[in-house]
C-alpha positions, 0 to 999 in steps of 0.5 A: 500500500502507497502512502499517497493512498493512505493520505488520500483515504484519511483525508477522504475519512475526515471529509466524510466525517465532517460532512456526515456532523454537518448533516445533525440537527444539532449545533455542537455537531455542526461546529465540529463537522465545521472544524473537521472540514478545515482540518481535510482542506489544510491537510489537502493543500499541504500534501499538494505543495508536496515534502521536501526532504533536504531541501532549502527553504530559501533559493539557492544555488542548489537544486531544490528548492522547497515550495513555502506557499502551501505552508504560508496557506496552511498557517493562514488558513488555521488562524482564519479557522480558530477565528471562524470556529469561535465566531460560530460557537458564538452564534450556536451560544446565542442561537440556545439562549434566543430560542431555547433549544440547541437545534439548527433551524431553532426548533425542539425535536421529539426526543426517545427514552434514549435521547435520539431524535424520532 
């Protein structure tokens, strides 16, 4: 088995497991979703701009020469995400607190004896 195989299929788990969170009906799945989805997308980019391994990090005379754009992506895109991640939590706290019920369209959902959704 490759390891770009292995990349590929973890990144592929992630995104499917975010996007299964994001499909809940309810507020804190839906960050985490959120938060899962950003983490695939940064580790996409970052095996896009491919390892280097002995490589400068800035040009020089030799070879090759290490690509810094995708980190520079990377580090940007995970501050803009704890930023957006905070931001949401906000609105899921005030969302619970105006309506009464962490659901995602605001409205109380039938629950069992065991807590899940009818």
């Amino acid at each position: 088995m490759s390891m770009e195989f292995l990349v590929a299929t973890g990144i592929g788990w992630v995104s499917f497991c975010g996007i299964y969170l994001l499909l809940r009906g309810r507020s804190y799945p839906v960050v985490l979703g959120l938060t899962l989805l950003g983490y695939a997308v940064n580790v996409f980019i970052f095996t896009m701009g491919r390892l280097w391994t002995a490589a400068a990090p800035i040009l020089t005379d030799g070879p090759d020469v290490a690509d810094p754009l995708p980190q520079a992506l990377v580090l940007t895109a995970i501050v803009i995400g704890f930023a957006t991640t905070g931001f949401v939590i906000e609105l899921a706290l005030r969302s619970h607190h105006e309506s009464g019920t962490d659901h995602v369209d605001g409205t109380p959902v039938d629950e069992g004896a065991d807590g899940d959704r009818q």
